[in-house]
DRENRO-100822 format. One record per residue (C-alpha): residue number from 1; residue in three letters; x, y, z. Coordinates in Angstrom, 1 decimal. Layout:
% DRENRO-100822
[NUM; "ALA"; [X; Y; Z]] ...
***
This chain:
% DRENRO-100822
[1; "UNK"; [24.9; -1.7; 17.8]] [2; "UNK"; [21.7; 0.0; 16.3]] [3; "UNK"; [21.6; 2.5; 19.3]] [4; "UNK"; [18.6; 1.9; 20.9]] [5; "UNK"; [17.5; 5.4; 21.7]] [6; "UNK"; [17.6; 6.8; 18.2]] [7; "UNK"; [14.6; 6.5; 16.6]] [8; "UNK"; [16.0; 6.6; 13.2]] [9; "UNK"; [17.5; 3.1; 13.3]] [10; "UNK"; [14.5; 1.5; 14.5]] [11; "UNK"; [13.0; 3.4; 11.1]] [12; "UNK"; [15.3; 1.7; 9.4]] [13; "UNK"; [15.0; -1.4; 10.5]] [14; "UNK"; [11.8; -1.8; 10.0]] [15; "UNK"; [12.3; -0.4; 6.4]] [16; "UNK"; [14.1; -3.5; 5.8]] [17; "UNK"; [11.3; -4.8; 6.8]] [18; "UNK"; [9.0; -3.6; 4.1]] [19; "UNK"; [12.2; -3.8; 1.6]] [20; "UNK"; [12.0; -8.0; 1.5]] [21; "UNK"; [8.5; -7.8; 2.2]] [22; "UNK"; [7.7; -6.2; -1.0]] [23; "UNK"; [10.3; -7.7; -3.2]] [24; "UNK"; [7.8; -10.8; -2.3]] [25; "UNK"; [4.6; -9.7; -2.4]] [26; "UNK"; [4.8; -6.5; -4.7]] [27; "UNK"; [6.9; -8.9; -7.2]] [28; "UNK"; [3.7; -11.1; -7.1]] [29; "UNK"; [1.3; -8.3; -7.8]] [30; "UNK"; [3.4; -7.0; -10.7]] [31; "UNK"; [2.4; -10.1; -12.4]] [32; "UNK"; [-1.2; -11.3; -10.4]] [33; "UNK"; [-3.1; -9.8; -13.4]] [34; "UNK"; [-1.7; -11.6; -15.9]] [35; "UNK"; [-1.2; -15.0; -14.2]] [36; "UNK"; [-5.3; -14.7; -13.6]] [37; "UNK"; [-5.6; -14.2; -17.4]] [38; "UNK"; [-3.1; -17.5; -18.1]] [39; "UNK"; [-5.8; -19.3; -15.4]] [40; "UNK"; [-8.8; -18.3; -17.6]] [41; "UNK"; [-9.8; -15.3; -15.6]] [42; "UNK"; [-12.2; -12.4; -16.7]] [43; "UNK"; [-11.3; -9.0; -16.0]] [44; "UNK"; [-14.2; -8.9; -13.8]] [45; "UNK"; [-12.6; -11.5; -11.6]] [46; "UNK"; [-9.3; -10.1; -11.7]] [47; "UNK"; [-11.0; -6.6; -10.5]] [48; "UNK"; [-12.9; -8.6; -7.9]] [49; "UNK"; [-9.6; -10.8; -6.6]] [50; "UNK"; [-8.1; -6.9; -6.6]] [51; "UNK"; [-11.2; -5.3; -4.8]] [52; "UNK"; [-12.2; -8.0; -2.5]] [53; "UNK"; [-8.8; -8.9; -1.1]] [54; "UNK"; [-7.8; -5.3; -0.8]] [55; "UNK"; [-11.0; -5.0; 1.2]] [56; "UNK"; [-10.3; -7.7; 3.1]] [57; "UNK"; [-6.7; -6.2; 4.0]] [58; "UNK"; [-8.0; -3.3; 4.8]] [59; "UNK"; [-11.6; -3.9; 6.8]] [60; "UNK"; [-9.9; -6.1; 8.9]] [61; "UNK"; [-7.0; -3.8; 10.0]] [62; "UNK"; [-10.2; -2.0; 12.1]] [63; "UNK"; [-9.8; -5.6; 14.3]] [64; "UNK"; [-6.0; -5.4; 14.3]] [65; "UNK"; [-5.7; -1.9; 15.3]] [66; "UNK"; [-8.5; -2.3; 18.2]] [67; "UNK"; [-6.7; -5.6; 19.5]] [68; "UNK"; [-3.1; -3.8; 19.4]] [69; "UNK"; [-4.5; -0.8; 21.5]] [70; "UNK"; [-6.5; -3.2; 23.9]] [71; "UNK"; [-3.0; -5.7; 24.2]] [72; "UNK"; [-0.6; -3.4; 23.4]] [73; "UNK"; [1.3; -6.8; 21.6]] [74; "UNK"; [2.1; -5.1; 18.8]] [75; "UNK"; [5.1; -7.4; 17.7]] [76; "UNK"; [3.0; -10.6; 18.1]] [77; "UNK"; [0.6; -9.4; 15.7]] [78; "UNK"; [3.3; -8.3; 13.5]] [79; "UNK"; [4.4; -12.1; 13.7]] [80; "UNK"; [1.9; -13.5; 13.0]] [81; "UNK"; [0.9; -11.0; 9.7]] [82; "UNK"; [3.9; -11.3; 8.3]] [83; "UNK"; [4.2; -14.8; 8.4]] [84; "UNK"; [1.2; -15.2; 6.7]] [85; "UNK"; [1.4; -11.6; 4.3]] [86; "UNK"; [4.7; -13.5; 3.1]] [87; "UNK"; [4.3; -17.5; 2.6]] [88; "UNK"; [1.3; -17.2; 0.9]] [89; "UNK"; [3.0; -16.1; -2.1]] [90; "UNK"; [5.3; -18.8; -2.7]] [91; "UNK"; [2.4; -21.0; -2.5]] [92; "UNK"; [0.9; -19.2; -5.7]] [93; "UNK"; [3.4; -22.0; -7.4]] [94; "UNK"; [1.2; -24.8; -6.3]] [95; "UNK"; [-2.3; -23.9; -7.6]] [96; "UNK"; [-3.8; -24.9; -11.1]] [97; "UNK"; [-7.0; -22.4; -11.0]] [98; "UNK"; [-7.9; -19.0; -11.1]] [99; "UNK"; [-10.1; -20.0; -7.9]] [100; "UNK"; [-6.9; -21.2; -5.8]] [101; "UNK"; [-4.9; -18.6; -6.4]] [102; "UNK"; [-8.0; -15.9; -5.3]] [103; "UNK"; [-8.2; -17.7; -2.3]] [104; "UNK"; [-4.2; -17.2; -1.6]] [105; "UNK"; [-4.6; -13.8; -3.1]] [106; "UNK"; [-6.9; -12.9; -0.2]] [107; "UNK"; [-5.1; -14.9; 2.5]] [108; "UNK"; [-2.1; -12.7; 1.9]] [109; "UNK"; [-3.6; -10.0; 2.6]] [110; "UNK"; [-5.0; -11.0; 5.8]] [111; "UNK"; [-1.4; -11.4; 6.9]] [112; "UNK"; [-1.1; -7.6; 5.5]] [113; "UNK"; [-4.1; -6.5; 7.5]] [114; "UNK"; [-2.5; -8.1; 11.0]] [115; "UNK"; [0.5; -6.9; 10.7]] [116; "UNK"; [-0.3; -3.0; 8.9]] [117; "UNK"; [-2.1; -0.8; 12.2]] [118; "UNK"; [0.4; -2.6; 14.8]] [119; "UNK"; [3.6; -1.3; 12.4]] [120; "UNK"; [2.3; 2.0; 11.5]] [121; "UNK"; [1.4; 3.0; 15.2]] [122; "UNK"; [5.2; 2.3; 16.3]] [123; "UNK"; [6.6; 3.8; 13.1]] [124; "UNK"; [4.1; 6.9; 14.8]] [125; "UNK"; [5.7; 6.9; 18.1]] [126; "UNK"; [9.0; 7.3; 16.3]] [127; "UNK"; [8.4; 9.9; 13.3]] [128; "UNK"; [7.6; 12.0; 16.6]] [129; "UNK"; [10.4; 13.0; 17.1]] [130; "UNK"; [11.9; 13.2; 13.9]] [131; "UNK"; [9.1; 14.4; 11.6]] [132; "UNK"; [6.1; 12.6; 10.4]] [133; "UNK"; [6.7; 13.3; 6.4]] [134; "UNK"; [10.5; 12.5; 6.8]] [135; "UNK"; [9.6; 9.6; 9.0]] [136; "UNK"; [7.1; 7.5; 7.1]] [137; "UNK"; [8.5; 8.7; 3.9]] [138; "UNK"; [11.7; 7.1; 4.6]] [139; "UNK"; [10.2; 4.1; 5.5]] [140; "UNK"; [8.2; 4.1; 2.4]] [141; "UNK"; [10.9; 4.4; 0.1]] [142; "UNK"; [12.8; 1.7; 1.6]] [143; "UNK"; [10.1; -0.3; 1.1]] [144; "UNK"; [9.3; 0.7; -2.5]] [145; "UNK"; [13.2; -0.1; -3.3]] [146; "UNK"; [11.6; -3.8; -2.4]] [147; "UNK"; [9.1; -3.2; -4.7]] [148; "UNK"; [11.1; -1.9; -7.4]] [149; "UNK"; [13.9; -4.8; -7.0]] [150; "UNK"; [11.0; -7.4; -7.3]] [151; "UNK"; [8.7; -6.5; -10.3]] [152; "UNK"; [12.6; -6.4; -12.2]] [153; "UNK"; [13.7; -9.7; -11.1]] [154; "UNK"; [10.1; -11.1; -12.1]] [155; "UNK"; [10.6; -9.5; -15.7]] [156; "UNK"; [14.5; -11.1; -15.5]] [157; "UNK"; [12.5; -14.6; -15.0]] [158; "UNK"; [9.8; -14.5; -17.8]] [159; "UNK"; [12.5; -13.1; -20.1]] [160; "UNK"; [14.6; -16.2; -19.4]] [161; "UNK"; [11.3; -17.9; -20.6]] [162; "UNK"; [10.4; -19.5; -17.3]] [163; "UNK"; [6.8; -19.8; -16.2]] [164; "UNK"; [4.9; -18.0; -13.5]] [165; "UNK"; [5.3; -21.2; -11.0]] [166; "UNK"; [9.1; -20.6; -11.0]] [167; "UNK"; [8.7; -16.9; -10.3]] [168; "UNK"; [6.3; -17.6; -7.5]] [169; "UNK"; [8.8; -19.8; -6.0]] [170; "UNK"; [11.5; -17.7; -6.0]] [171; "UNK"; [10.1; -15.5; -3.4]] [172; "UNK"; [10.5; -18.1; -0.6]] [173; "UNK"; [14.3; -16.3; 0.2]] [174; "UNK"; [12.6; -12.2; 0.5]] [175; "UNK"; [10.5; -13.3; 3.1]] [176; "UNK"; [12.7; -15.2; 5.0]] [177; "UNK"; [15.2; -12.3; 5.4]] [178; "UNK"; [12.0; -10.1; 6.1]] [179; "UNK"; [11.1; -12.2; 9.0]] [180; "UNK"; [15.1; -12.0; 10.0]] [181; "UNK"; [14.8; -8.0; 10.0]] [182; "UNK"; [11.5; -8.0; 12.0]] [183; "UNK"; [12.7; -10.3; 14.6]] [184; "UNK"; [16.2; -8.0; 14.9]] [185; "UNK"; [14.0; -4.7; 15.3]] [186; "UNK"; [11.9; -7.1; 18.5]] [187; "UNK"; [15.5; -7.8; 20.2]] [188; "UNK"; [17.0; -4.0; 19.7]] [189; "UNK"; [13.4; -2.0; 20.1]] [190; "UNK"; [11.0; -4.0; 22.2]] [191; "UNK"; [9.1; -0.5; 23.3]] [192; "UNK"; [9.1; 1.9; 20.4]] [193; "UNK"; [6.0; 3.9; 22.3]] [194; "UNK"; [8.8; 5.2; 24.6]] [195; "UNK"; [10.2; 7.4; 21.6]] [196; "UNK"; [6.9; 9.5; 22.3]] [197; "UNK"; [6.6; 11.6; 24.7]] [198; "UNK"; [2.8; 11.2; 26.6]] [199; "UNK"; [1.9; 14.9; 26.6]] [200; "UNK"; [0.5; 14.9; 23.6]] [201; "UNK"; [-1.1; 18.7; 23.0]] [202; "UNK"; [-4.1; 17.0; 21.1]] [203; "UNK"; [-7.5; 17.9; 23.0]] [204; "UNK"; [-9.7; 15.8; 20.8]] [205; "UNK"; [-11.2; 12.5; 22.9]] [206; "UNK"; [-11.5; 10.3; 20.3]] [207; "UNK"; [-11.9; 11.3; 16.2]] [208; "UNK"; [-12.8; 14.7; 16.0]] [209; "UNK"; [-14.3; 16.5; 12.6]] [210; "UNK"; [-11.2; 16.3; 11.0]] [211; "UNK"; [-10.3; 12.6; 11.3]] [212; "UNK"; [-13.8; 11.6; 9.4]] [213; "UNK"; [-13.7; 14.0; 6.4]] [214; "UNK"; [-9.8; 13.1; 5.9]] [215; "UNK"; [-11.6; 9.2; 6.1]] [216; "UNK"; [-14.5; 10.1; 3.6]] [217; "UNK"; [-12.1; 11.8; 1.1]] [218; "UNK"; [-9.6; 9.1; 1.8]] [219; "UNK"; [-12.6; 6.5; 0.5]] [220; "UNK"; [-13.2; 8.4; -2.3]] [221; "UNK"; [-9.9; 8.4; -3.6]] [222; "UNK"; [-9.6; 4.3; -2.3]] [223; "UNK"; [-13.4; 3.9; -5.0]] [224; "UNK"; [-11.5; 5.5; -7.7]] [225; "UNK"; [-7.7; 4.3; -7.8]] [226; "UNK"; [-7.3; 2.1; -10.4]] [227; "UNK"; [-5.3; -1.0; -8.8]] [228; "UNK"; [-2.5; -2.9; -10.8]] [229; "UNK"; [-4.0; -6.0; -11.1]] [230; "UNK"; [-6.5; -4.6; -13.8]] [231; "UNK"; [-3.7; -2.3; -15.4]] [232; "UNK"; [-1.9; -5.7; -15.8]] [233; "UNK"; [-4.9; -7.0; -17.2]] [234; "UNK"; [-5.1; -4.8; -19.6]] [235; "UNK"; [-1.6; -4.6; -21.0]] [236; "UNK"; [-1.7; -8.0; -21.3]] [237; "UNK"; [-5.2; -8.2; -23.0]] [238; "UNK"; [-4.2; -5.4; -25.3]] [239; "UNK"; [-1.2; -6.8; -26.1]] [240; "UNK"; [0.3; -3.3; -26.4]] [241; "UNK"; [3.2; -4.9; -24.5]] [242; "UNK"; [4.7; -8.3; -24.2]] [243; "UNK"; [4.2; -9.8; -21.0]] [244; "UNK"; [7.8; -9.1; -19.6]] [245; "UNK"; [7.2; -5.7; -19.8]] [246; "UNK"; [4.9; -5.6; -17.8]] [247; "UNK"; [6.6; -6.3; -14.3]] [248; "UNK"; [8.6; -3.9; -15.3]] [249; "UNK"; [6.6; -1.2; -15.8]] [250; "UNK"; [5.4; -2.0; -12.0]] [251; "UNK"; [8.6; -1.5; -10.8]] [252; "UNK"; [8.9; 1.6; -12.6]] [253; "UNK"; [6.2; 2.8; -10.9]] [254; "UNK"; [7.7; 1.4; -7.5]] [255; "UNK"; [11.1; 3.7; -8.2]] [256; "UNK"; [8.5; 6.8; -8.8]] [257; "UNK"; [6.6; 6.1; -5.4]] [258; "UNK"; [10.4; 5.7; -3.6]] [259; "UNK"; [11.5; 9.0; -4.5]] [260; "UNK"; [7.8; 10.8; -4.4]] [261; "UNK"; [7.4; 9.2; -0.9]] [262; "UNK"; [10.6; 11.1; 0.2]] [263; "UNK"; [10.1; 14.2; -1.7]] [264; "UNK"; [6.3; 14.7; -0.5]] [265; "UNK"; [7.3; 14.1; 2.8]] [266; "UNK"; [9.9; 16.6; 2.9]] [267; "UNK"; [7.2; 18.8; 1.8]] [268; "UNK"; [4.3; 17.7; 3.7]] [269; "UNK"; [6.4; 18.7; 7.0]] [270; "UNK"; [6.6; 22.3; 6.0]] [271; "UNK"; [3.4; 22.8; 4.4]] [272; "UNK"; [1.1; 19.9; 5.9]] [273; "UNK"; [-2.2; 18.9; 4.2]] [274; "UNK"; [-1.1; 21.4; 0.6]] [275; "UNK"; [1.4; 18.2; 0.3]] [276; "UNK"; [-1.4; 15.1; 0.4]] [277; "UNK"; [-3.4; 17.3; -2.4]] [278; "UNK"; [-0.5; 17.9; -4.3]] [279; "UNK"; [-0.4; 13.9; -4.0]] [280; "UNK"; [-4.2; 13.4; -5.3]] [281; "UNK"; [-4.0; 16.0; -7.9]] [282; "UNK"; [-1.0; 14.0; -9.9]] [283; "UNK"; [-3.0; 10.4; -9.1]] [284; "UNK"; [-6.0; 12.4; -10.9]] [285; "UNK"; [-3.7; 11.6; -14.3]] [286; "UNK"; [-3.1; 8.1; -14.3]] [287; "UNK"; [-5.9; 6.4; -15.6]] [288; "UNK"; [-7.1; 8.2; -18.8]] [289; "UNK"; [-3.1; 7.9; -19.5]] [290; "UNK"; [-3.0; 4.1; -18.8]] [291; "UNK"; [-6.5; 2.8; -20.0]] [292; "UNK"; [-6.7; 5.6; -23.4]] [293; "UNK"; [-3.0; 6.0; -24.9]] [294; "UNK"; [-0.1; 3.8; -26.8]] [295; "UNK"; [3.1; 2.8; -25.2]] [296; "UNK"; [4.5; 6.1; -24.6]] [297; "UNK"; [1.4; 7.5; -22.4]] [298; "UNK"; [0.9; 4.3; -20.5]] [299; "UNK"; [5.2; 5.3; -19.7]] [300; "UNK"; [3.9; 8.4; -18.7]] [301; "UNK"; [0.6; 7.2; -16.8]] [302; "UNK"; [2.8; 4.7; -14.8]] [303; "UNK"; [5.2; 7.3; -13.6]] [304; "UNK"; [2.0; 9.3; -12.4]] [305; "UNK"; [0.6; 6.0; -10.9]] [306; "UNK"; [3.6; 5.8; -8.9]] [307; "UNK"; [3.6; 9.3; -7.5]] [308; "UNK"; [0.0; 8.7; -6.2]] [309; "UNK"; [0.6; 6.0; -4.7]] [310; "UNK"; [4.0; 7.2; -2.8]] [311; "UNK"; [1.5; 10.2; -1.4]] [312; "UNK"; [-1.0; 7.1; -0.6]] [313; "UNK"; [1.6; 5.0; 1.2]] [314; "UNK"; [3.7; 8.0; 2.7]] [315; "UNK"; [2.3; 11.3; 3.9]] [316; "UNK"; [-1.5; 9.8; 3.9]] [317; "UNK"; [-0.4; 7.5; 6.6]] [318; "UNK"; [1.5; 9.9; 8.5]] [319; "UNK"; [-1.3; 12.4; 8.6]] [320; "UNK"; [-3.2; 10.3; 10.3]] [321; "UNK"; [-1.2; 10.6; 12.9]] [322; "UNK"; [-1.7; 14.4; 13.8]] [323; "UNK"; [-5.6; 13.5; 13.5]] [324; "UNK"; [-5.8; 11.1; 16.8]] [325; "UNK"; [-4.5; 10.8; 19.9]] [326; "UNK"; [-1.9; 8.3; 20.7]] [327; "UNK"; [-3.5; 6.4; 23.0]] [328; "UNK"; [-6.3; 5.8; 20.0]] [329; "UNK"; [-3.5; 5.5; 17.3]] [330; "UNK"; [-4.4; 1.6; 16.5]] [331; "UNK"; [-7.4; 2.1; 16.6]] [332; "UNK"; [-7.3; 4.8; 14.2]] [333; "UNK"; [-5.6; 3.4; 11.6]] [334; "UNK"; [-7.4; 0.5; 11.8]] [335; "UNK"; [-10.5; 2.1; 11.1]] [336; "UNK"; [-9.2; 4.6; 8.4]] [337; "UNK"; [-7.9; 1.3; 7.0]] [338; "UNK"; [-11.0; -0.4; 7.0]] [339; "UNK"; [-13.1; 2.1; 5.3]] [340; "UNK"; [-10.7; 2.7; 3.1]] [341; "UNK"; [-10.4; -1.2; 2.0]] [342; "UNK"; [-14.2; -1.6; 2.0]] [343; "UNK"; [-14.7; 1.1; -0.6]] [344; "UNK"; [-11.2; 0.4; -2.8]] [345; "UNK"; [-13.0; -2.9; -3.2]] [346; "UNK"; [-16.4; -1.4; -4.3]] [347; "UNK"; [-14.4; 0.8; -7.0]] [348; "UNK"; [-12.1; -2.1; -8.0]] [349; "UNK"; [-15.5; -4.4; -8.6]] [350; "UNK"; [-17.1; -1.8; -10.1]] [351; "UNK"; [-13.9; -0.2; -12.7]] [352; "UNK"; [-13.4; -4.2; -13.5]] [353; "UNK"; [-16.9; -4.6; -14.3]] [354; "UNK"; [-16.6; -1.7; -16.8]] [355; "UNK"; [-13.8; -2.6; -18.0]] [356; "UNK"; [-15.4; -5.2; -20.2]] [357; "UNK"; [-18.3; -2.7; -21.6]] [358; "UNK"; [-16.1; 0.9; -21.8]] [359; "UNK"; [-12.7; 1.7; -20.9]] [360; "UNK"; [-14.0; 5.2; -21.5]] [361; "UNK"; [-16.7; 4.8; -18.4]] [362; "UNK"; [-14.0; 3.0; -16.2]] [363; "UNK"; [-11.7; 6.0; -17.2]] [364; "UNK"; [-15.1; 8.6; -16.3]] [365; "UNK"; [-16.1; 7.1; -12.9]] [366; "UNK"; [-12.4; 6.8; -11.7]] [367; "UNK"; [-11.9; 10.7; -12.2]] [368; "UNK"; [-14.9; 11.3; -11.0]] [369; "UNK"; [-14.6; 9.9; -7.7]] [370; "UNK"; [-10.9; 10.9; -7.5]] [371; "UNK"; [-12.1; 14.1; -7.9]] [372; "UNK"; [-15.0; 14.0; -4.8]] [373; "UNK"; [-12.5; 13.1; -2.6]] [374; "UNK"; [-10.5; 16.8; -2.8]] [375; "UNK"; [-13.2; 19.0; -1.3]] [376; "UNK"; [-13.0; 16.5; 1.9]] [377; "UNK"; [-9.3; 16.2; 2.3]] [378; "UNK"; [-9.5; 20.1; 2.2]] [379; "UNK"; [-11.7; 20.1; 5.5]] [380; "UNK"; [-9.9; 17.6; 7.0]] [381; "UNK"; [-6.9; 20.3; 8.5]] [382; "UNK"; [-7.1; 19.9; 12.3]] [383; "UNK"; [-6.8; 23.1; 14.6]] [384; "UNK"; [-5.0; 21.4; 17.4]] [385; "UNK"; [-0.9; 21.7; 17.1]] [386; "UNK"; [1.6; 19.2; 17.6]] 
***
């Protein structure tokens, strides 16, 4: 049906995947920041509940990638992720404090971190043969059509003047079809790592030079990328928009990343690494545009939001890829992961903290560290060839 020996289709499938995933859990975050603020939350909460689960997500992907090398039970670990990455949403309908819904905040994204190194290293095995850019760019822009979808029905619900609670609670049917998808791409692909071919031409045992200054730029750019959650915040605190604008604004920026992710990963497999700046030089605009202007430069800082974020979710990952060996792949993603979590949650603590002194020092030190991380990324192109 799906022919089992093309790795496209099983690309696909797990696309669809991502697609109902992130109508449930991107449809959340387009309206997390302001559902902390209607719970009495400071913006130095919200830019904690950003940080701190993000860092949670992401450290513990380390843990998730090692275990999924060691057991090589990639799909249970998947399961398992999703399952919890998903329901915890819905669940958001249930709580009456700003403290619940941090703890269900951070629970989701445990279920992100299970499931995130397993799935990338089989999307790996399978952008092999087709290109890595092509590869995880199509996967990323079927997954930001989720995103996009989502943010807009949330906006259709608070327009129709329902609460937060009934928007929550309409994310119970996404993640059940999710969970469908993932358990069709187990039947028809149960070993994706035979797309691969073992002869890999990499020579490096381990992470070589390249792997850790790709990591240490990567965390740079993780301290200074200003999350949603506080953009949120601020639109909502500013009043510069009413509030069911401002999901859809998110998914506005979720259509950007979609056709970014497909357009920088055309590129990035005909000029490599020149394609992953490209993506940190437009990211670079986003915050003085968002945090310093009216309406029609926060329109304009959102569509630059999304294009850094397609090169984050797209070509980033798949670079990875030509930096360790196969064998290692988990484990590599893990740990890119979880450095890159652990210092996205020091920026996001740090940008929400300022928030409530000076937009114009949040604005500074995001640039600023943006910025450090290009000189990294530069030294990060690896002399062994695919």
């Amino acid at each position: 049906m799906f022919g089992t020996k093309n790795p496209f289709y099983f690309i696909v499938l797990l696309g669809f995947v991502s697609l109902f995933s992130d109508m449930t859990y991107e449809s959340a975050r387009s309206i997390t920041g302001p559902y902390l603020f209607y719970l009495g939350a400071t913006a130095a909460v919200v830019g904690f509940a950003s940080g701190f689960g993000e860092f949670v997500g992401y450290g513990l992907r380390l843990f998730s990638g090692l275990i999924a090398d060691k057991t090589k039970r990639h799909w249970n670990l998947m399961l398992i992720g999703y399952a919890l990455n998903l329901f915890s949403i819905p669940a958001l309908a249930f709580v009456n404090s700003w403290q619940g819904a941090l703890v269900l905040i951070i629970l989701e994204r445990v279920g992100k971190a299970l499931r995130t190194p397993p799935r990338d290293t089989l999307l790996s095995y399978a952008t092999s043969q087709i290109g890595r850019g092509l590869g995880f760019g199509i996967h990323e822009a079927m997954d930001q059509i989720g995103a996009l979808v989502g943010p807009l029905t949330m906006g259709f619900v608070l327009y129709l003047k329902k609460g937060y609670k009934d928007a929550f609670l309409i994310l119970l049917g996404p993640a059940f079809i999710a969970l469908l998808f993932l358990l069709l791409a187990r039947k028809f692909y149960p070993s994706p790592q035979n797309f691969e071919k073992s002869s890999s031409q990499l020579t490096v045992k381990g992470f070589g030079r390249s792997f850790w200054f790709y990591l240490l730029g990567m965390c740079f750019l993780g301290a200074g990328f200003v999350d949603f959650p506080l953009i949120g915040y601020h639109l909502e605190k500013s009043s510069l928009l009413s509030k069911e604008w401002i999901p859809l604004l998110y998914a506005l920026s979720m259509g950007v990343d979609a056709l970014s992710a497909l357009f920088l990963g055309f590129l990035f497999d005909r000029i490599g690494l020149k394609a992953v700046i490209l993506g940190l030089i437009f990211s670079l605009g986003a915050p003085p545009l968002v945090f310093l202007g009216g309406v029609k430069l926060i329109l304009l800082g959102m569509i630059v939001w999304g294009i850094g974020l397609g090169a984050q979710e797209s070509i980033m990952r798949a670079f990875i890829a030509q930096l360790v060996p196969s064998e290692k792949r988990g484990t590599g993603y893990g740990l890119f992961n979880a450095f890159f979590g652990l210092f996205w949650f020091l920026g996001s603590l740090s940008l929400g903290f300022l928030y409530d002194f000076s937009i114009f020092a949040l604005v500074g030190l995001s640039l600023l560290l943006q910025t450090l991380s290009l000189p990294f990324v530069l030294k990060s192109s690896p002399k062994e060839k695919r």
